[in-house]
C-alpha positions in Angstrom: -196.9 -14.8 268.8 -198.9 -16.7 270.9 -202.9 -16.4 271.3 -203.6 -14.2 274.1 -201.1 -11.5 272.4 -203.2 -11.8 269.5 -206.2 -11.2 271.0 -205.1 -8.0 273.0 -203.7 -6.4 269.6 -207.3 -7.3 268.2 -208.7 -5.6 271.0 -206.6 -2.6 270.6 -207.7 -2.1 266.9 -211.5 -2.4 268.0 -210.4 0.0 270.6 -209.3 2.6 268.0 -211.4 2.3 265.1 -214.3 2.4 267.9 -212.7 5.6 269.6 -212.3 7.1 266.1 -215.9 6.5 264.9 -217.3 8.2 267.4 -215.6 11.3 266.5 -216.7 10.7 263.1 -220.1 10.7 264.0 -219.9 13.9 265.9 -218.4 15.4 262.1 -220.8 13.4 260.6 -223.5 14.9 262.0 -222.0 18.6 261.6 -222.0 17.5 257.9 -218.2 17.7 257.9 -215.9 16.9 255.0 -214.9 13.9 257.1 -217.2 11.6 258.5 -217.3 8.0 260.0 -215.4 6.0 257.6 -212.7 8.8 257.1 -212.0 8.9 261.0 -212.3 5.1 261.6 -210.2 4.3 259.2 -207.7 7.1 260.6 -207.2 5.7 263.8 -207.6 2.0 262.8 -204.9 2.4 260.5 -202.5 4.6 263.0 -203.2 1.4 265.6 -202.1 -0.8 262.8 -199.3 1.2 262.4 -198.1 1.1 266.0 -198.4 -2.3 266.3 -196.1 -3.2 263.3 -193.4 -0.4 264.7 -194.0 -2.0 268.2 -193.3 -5.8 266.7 -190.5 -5.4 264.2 -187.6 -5.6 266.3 -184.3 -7.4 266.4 -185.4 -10.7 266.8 -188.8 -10.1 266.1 -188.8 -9.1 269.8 -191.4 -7.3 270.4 -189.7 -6.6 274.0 -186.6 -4.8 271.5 -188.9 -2.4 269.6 -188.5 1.0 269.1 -192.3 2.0 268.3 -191.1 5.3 267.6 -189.1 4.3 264.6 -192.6 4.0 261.9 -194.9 5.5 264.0 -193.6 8.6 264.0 -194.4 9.2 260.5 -197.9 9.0 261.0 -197.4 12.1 262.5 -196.1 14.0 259.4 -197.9 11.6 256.9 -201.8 12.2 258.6 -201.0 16.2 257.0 -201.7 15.2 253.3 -205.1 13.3 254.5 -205.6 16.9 257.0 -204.7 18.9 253.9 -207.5 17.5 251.9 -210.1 18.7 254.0 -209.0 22.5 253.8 -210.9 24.3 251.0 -211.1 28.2 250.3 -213.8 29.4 249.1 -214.4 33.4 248.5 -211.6 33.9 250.5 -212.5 32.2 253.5 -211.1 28.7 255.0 -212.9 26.0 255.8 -212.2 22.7 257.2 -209.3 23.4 260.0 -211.5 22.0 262.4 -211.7 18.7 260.6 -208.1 18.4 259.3 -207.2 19.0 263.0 -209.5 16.3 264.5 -207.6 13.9 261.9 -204.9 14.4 263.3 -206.2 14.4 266.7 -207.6 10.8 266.1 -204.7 9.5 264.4 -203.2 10.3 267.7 -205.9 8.5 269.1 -204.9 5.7 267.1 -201.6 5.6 268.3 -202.3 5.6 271.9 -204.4 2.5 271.4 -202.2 0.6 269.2 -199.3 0.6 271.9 -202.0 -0.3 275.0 -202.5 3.1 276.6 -205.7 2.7 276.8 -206.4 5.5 279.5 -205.0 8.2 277.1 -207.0 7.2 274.2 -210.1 7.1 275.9 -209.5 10.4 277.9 -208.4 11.6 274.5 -211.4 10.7 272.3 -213.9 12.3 275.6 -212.2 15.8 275.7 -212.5 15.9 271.7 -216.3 15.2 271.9 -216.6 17.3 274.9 -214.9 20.3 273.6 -216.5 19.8 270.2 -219.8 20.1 271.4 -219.2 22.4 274.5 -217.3 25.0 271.8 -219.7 24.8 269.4 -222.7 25.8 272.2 -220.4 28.7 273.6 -219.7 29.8 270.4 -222.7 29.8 268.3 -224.4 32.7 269.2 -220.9 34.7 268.4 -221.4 34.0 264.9 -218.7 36.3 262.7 -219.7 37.5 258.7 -216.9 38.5 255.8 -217.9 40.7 254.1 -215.9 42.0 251.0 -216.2 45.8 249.7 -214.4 47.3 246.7 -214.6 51.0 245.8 -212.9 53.3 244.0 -212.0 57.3 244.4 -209.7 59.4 242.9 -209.6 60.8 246.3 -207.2 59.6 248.2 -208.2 61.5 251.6 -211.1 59.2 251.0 -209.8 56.5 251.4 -208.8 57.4 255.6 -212.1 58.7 255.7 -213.8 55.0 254.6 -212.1 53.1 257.5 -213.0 55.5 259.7 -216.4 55.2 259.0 -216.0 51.7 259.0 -214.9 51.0 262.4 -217.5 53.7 263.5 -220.0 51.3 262.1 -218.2 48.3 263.9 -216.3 47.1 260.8 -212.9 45.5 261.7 -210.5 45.4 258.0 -209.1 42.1 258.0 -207.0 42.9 255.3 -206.9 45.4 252.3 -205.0 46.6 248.9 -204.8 49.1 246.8 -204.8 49.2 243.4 -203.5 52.8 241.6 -204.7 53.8 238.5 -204.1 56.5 235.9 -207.2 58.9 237.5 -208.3 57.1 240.7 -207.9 54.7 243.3 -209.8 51.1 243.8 -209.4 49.9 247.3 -210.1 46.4 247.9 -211.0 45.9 251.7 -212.1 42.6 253.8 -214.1 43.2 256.6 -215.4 41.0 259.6 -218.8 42.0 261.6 -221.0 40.2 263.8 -223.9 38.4 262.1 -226.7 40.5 263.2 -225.1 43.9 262.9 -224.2 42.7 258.9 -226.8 44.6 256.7 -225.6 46.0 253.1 -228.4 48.9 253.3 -226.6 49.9 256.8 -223.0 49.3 255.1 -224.5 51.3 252.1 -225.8 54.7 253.9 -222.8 54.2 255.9 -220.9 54.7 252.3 -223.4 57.2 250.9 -221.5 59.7 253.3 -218.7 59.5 250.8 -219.5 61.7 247.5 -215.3 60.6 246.0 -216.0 56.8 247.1 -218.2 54.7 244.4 -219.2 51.0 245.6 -217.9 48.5 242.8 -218.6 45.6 244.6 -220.2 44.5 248.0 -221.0 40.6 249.3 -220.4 38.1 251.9 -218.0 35.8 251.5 
């Protein structure tokens, strides 16, 4: 492999770890699970990855390759680094954003390492762009969970709760219910907007309802 060949693969892993850092920085400054180093080395290490598929060949041709052949498991393999960054926590998920600009930049990665170096640039702009632009247009729609368990031995009561749920804008995201020997507890997750979410206002709303007694009321 002769110099200038070298030199254009070096570029194309500058390329890519540059193209993946500035993603990172954008997570980075969200205070992300994944940050800088984790995206660089993402993308750096896709690059690497294409370039190896791209040279082993019959021959060590790099004319013959198939790049397909190894990089194609980046695709499936960049899933246990994306899975990582996906926590629950009181029954909410965060971190699909972040596993899924992972696997964006691996992509990224990829483009670079086998020279299409239009793709990986367009790429990495309409990943910053709709980061930012999406996060502007959407952070004034801000969403709360809200979990609410109660029990009644009524169960009429139970109809008559989330219909004065939705009357107070409450949408059930899911619910169960658990029946006991004398009454009913109803386990219910709800989703508001932020700035209708008050527990007093959830509270009176409840208060309506003598058979309904509030175990248990928080955001989560």
């Amino acid at each position: 492999m002769d110099l200038q060949m070298e030199l254009m693969w070096l570029g194309r892993l500058v390329l890519a770890g540059g193209l993946g850092a500035l993603i990172g920085l954008e997570r980075s400054l969200r205070a992300k699970e994944a940050g800088m180093r984790t995206h660089f080395l993402v993308a750096l290490g896709s690059a690497v990855i294409m370039l190896v598929s791209i040279y082993i060949a019959d021959g060590r041709d790099p004319m013959k390759s198939d790049p397909a052949r190894i990089a194609a498991q980046v695709v499936s393999g960049i899933g246990f680094i994306g899975a990582g960054t996906i926590m629950m926590h009181k029954h909410s998920v965060h971190g699909l954003t972040t596993a899924a600009g992972i696997w964006t930049v691996a992509g990224i990665g990829l483009a670079a390492g086998c020279g299409l170096y239009f793709i990986a640039c367009a790429g990495t702009a309409l990943v910053l762009i709709g980061l930012e632009v999406l996060h502007f247009c959407t952070k004034n729609v801000k969403v709360k969970n809200i979990q609410l368990v109660f029990k009644t031995k009524n169960p009429e009561c139970i109809a008559a709760v989330t219909d004065e749920l939705a009357a107070l804008d409450y949408k059930i995201v899911r619910y169960s219910v658990d029946t006991g020997k004398e009454n009913y507890k109803v386990n219910l997750y709800l989703r508001t907007h932020n700035e209708l979410h008050d527990e007093k206002h959830l509270l009176d709303g409840m208060a309506k309802h003598k058979d309904a007694i509030v175990e248990k009321l928080e955001s989560c």
